[in-house]
N, C-alpha and C positions, 0 to 999 in steps of 0.2 A: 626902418625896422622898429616894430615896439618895445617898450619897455615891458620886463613882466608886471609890474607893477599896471601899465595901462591894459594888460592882458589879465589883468586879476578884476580891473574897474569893467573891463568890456565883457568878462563871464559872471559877474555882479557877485565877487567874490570877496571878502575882507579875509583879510588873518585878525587871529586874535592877537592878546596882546602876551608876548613870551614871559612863561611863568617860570620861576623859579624851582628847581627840584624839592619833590619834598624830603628825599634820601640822599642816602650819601653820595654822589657825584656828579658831573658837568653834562648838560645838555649837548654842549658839540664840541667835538676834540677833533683840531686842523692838523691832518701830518702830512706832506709831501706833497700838498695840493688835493688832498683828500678830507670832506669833510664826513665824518662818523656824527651824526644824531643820533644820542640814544630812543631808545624805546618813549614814543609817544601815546598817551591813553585822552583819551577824550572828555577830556574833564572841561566843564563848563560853569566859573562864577566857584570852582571847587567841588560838584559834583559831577561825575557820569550822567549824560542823562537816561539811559537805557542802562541796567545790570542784568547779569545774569549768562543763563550758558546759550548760545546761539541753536535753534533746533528747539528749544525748550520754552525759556521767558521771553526769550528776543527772536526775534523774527530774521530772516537775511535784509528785507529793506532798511530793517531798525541797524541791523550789523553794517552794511554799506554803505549807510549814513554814518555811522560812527567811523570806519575807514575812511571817509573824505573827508572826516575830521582834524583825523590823524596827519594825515598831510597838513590841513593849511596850518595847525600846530607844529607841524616840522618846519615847513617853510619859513614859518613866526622865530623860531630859534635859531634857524640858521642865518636869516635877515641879520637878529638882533649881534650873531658874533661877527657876521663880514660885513654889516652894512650895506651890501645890497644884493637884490636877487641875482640881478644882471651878470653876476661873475659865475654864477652855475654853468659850466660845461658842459656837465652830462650826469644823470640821475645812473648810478651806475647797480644797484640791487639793492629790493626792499626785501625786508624780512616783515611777514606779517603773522602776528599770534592770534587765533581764533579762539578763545573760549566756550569747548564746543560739550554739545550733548551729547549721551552716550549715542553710536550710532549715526551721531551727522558728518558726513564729507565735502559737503558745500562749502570748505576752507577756502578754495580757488573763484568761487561766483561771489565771494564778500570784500576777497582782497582785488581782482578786476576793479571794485568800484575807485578804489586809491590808484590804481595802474593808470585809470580812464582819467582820473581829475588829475592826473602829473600828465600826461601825456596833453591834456586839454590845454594847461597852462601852459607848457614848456613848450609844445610841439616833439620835435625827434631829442631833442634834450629830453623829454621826459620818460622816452623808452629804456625800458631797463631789465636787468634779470628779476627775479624774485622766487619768494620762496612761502609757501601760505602752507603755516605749523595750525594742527587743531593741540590745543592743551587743555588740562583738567580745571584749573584753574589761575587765576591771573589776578595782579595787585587791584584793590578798591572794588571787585568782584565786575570789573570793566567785562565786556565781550571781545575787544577789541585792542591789541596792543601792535605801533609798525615803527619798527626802525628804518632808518635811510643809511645808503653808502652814498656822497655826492660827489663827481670832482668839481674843482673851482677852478678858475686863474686866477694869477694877483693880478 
């Protein structure tokens, strides 16, 4: 059986490297065998690289792209608190924020792109509920903002 780790080299995939919050609290908080990632935004070297309202300045491909961001940035954090991916059990619901134009509803065809890259990596571990919110607007004027519910074993 693979490691995700060799299932991350075999989809020619890296995580970045897990960054520090720039506000006030903790990237991932472990309860009961439950790991909470906060809200991950697709910041790259410290910039976004697309801004803007999805429908409008950003396209869905540019949006989809920043969604498969968001994961291997989740995945980057949740690594760095348990040490390894290997203890993920089950991706249990993403909450994904669109930063949408007036008038767009394609919240569900941007957040699919994050659904398809967990489920690519993980296999049935990466299936999961979700929920894809359009909002007015979102921190560092991102398109793009996804939390994770994960469980773990010890």
């Amino acid at each position: 059986m693979k490691t995700i780790e060799q299932r991350l080299q075999e989809l020619d995939l890296q995580l970045p490297e897990a960054t520090a919050p720039l506000y006030h609290y903790v990237p991932v908080v472990i309860h009961n065998g439950v790991a909470y990632i906060s809200g991950q935004v697709p910041r790259v070297e410290g910039h976004v690289p697309y801004t803007g309202k999805v429908g409008a300045e950003v396209s869905i491909e540019q949006a989809r792209e920043l969604a498969e961001m968001c994961v291997l940035k989740g995945l980057s954090s949740l690594k760095t608190t348990i040490g390894s991916l290997d203890r993920i059990e089950q991706v249990l619901k993403v909450t994904g924020y669109v930063q949408s134009a007036p008038g767009f509803s394609g919240q569900p065809n941007v957040l699919d792109a994050a659904s398809e890259l967990l489920e690519r990596i993980l296999g049935k571990k990466g299936i999961h509920a979700r929920a894809a919110v359009g909002v007015a607007e979102l921190p560092s004027n991102t398109p793009v903002e996804i939390e994770f519910v994960i469980a773990i074993n010890d």
